[in-house]
N, C-alpha and C positions, 0 to 999 in steps of 0.2 A: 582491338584484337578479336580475330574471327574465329571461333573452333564449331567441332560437330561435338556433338553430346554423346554418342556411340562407346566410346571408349570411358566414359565418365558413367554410363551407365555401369557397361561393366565390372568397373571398380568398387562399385557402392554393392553389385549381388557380391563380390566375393566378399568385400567387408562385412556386409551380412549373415554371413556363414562361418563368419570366427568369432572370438569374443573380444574385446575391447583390450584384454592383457597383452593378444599375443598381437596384435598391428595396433599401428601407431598411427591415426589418417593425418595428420601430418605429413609423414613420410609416405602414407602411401599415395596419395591422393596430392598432384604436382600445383604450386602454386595458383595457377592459371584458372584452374576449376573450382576455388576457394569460394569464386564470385562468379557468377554467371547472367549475363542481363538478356531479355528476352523482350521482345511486344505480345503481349496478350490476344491481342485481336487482329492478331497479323494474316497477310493473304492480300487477298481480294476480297472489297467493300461495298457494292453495288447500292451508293445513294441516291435517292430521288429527294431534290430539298423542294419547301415551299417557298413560295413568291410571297412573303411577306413585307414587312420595313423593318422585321427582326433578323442578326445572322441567326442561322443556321447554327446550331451545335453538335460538334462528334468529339466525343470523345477517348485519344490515346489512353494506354495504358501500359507502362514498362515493369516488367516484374522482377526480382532480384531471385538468385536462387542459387545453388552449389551445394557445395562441406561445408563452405563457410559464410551464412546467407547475413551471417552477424557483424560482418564486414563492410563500414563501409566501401560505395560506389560510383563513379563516374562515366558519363555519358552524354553523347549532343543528339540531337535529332537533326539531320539534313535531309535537302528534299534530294532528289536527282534530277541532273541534267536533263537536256531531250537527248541529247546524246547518248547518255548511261540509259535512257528510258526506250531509245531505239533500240540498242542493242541487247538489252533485256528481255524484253517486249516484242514491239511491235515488229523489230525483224521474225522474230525464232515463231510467232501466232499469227505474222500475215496480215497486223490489227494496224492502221493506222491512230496509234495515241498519242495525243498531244497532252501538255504540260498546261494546268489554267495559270493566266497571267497571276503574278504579286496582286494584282488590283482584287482577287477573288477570295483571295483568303488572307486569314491571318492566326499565325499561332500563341499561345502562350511562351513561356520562356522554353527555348530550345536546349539550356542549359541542366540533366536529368541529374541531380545531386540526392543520393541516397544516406541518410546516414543510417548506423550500427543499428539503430532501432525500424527505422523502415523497410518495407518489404514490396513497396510497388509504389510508383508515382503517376500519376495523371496528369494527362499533360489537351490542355482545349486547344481545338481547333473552329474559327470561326467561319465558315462559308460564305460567303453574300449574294445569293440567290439570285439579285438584279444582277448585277455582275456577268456571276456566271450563265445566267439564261442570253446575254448579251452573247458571250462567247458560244454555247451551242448554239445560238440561230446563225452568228457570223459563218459558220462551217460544219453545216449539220452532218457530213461526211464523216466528220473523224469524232474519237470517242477521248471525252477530256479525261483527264485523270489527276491526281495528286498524289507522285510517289514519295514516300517518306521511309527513311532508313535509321535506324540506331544506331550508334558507330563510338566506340571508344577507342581513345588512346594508351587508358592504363589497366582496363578491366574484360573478361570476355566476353565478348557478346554470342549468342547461336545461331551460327549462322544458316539455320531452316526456320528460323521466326524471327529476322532482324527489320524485315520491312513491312508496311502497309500501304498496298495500291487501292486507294478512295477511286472508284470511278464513280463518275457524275450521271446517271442514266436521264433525269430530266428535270426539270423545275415547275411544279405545280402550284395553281393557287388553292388553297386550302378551303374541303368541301365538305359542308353541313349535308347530314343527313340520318336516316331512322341505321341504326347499328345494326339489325336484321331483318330482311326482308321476306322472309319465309313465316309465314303464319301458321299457326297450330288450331285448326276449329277447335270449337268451343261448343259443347252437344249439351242442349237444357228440354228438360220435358215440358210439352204443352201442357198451357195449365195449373203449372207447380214451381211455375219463377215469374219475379216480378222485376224490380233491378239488377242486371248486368254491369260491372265494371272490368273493363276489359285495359288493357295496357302495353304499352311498349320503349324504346326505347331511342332516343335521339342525341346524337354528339357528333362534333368536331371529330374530324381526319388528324389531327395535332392538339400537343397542348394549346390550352387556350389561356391567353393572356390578352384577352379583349372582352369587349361587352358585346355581344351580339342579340337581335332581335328576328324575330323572323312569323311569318304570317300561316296557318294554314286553312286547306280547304279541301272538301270533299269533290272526287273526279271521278264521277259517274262513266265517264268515256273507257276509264279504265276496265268498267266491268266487261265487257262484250269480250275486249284483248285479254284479260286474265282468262275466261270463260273459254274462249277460243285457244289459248295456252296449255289450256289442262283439263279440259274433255268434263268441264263443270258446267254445273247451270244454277250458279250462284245469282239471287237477284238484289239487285241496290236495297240498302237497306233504308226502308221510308223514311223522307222529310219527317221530322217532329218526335221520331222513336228513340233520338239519341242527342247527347249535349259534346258539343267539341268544342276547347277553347279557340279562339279568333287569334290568338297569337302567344309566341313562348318565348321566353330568354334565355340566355348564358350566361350567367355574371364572371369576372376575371379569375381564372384559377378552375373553374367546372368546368370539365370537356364534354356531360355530362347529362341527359336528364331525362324524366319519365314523362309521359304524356298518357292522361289517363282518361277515357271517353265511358261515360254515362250511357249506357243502353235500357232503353224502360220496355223489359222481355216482354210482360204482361200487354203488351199493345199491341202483339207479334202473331202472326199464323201460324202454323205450321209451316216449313219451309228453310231453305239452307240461305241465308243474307250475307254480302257482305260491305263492309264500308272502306272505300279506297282515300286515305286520307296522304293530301298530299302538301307537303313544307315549300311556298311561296316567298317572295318578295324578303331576301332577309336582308340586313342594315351590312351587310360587308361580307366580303368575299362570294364563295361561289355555291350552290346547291347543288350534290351530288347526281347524276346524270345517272347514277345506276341505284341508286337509293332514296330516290324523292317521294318514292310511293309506299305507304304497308297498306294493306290489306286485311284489315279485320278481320274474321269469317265467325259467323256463328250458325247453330244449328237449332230448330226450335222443333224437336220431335214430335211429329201426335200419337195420337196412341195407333199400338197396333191393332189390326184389323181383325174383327175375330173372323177365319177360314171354314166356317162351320159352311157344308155344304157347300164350298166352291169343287168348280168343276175345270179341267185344264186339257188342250191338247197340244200337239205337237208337231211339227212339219219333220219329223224322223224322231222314232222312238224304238229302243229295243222289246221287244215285248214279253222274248221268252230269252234269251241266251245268257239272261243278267240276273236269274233263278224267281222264284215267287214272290212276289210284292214289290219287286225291281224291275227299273227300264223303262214304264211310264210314267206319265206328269204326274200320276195319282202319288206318286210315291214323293214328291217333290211337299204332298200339302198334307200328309198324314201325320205331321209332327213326329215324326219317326227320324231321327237324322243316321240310324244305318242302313234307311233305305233311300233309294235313288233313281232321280230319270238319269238316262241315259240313250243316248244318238245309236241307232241302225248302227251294225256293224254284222248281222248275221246273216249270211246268205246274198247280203247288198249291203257296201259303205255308203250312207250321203256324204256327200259334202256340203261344207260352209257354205252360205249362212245356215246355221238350225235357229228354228222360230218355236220359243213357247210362249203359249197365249192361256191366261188364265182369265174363268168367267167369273166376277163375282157375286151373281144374282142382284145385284142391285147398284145405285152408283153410288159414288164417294170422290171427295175429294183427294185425287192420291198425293203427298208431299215427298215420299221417300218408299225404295222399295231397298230388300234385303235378301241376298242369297248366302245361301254356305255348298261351299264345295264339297263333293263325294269325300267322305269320311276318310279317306286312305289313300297316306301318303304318296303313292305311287301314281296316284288317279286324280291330282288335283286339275283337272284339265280346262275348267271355261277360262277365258283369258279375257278379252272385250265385245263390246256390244254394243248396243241402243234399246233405252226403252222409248214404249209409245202406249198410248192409250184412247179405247176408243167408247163410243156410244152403242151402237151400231155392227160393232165385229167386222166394217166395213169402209166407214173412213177412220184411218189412221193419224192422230200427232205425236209427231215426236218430242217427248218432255224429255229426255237426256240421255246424257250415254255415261258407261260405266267400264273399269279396266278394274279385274278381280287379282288380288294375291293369292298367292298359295297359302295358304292358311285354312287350319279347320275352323274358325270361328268363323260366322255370319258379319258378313261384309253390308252396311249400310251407302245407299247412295241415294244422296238429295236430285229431287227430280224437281221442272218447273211445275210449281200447282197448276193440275188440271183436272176436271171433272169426268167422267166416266164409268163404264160398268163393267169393262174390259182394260187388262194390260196384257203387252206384249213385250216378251224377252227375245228380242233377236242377237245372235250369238254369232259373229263373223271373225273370231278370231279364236284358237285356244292352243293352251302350254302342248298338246299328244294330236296338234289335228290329222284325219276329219273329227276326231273324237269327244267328245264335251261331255258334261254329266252334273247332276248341281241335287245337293239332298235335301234341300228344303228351300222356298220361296215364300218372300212374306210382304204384309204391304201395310204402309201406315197413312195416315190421314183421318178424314172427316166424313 
């Protein structure tokens, strides 16, 4: 028996609005809606199984519910035809879906017997992954599916949640790999740490009911592509600075586990390191194609530079329009951060790139430089850039580029260690261009 629930709604607000004396649900409320059977997880199912030698498990779930839920109930689950699944379906959406052969699955008992005390039955459905990958390669065209419907002959079913259309989207084999690939550096002052333990996380794509092995190794090739990905100049971190195990397991029932690498800080320079650790050779199944890699990253700060007597210029500076102490480099290294350089804009705009170049009377090792944007919010304007550093104020290397937030706090960025007396802020992008502006510049190293 099929009904809509619309009308059964209605009867329980108004029931709700009297008291118990004066209606009788019984009498108000018509046998039929006494009991009412439903699918819990009805619709459309969009599964992907794996290619294991295990089936596959989903599991149904029929709920009981009405006036009268303390009632027992009866019910079968049938699949549909291709026929009923044409005309359902694949005419009215265009879809050609096909029905997977008996060979693909297998149900528990079709037979959904409720008694007075239960209130929803579950009912397994077993997949066979070999099977079915059989069937989607034979006709990769059409979209399989498994439709299943509730159907009583003495009880109501709802007829807006009486079915479940399982479609099969693919059959994979199940893939090892680190659970996140996105790394958080890790900032330690030069000088003042010695061991690092650093950590992360590795499992299975599915429960795991096997014993798995698996090998890993450091992939130095990775750094240039990470580097080249994200406008870094992160270098490998040294043979011998760090301990990684040679290999890890799974045992049966952990999907599951930590991998934890030994970094010995105190061996460290100053400079942004990172270590690309990649899971090899495992004893079954397959190694994730988009997760085979983390990426360690740590950062080993030196000290800041103390700015006494550095001197700075400018390929565009405003000199007067941005009031006293404002608009040159001077104002970038005055430890003042409400005052600010800022780019020409009066009488004559430059345009992009703007170059500031700071001298620092003597050379240093530089690891890392550090800007803060104009104090105010409306003005946060540099955006990216390249640093470089020189000897000579005349040849140029470029130790790395940097892309700034909007934010008023001082922005660190790791540069490749390079020697020099001279750095250069070239500035070829910002949030208000031509316009740029930056309230303090700072530099760290040896």
């Amino acid at each position: 028996m099929r009904i809509k629930t619309t009308w059964l709604a209605g009867c329980l607000l108004t029931l709700a609005a009297c008291s118990e004396s004066q209606y009788d649900l019984d009498k108000l409320v018509p046998e039929e809606y006494h009991k009412i059977l439903y699918v819990n997880n009805s619709g459309k199912q969009v599964l992907t199984l794996f290619n294991t030698d295990e089936d596959n498990k989903y599991t149904l779930s029929v709920i009981k519910t009405g006036s009268h839920p303390e009632q027992p109930a009866n019910a079968n689950i049938r699949i549909l035809t291709q026929a009923e699944l044409d005309e359902q379906y694949s005419t009215p959406e265009g879809i050609n879906y096909q029905l997977i052969s008996e060979s693909c699955f297998s149900l528990g008992s079709t037979q959904i017997d409720l008694s007075a005390t239960e209130r929803y039955k579950l009912v397994e459905i077993l997949l066979k992954p070999q099977s079915v990958k059989s069937l989607l390669e034979s006709e990769p065209t059409a979209v399989w599916v498994l439709p299943l419907q509730v159907v009583s002959e003495t009880d109501s079913i709802n007829v807006t949640k009486d079915q479940l259309f399982l479609q099969i989207k693919d059959v994979i084999m199940p893939a090892l790999g680190f659970v996140n690939t996105t790394s958080e550096l890790k900032s330690y002052n030069y000088g003042s740490v010695s061991d690092i333990i650093v950590n992360t996380t590795i499992g299975l794509d599915t429960p795991n009911k096997w014993d798995l092995e698996w090998e890993l190794s450091t992939d130095n090739d990775y750094v240039a592509t990470y580097n080249a990905a994200n406008g870094t100049s992160y270098a490998a971190l040294p043979q011998g600075t760090y301990s990684l195990p040679a290999s890890m397991s799974l045992s049966n029932g952990t999907t599951t586990t930590q991998l934890d690498v030994a970094i010995q800080g105190g061996q460290l320079q100053p400079g942004d390191y990172i270590l690309p650790v990649r899971i090899s050779q495992i004893s079954q199944f397959e190694i994730s194609s988009t997760k085979a890699v983390y990426p360690f990253i740590i950062r080993i700060l030196g000290p800041q530079l103390d700015r006494t007597g550095w001197t700075g210029e400018a390929s565009s500076e405003e000199s007067s329009g941005e009031g006293p102490g404002n608009g040159t480099v001077a104002a970038a290294l005055d430890g003042d951060l409400s005052t600010y350089w800022h780019s020409r804009w009066q009488g004559w705009t430059d345009g992009l790139p703007h170059e500031v170049i700071i001298d620092t009377k003597e050379e240093y090792t530089f690891s890392h430089f550090a800007m803060s944007q104009r104090q105010s919010q409306g003005n946060l304007d540099t955006k990216a850039g390249e640093f470089y550093v020189s000897s000579d104020k005349a040849n140029w290397t470029k130790v790395g580029d940097f892309i700034m937030k909007q934010v008023l706090e001082a922005q660190i960025f790791g540069v490749t260690p390079t020697t020099g007396r001279y750095f250069k802020i070239k500035i070829n992008y910002g949030y208000r261009e031509p316009y740029c502006s930056l309230s303090e510049v700072y530099a760290y190293g040896k």
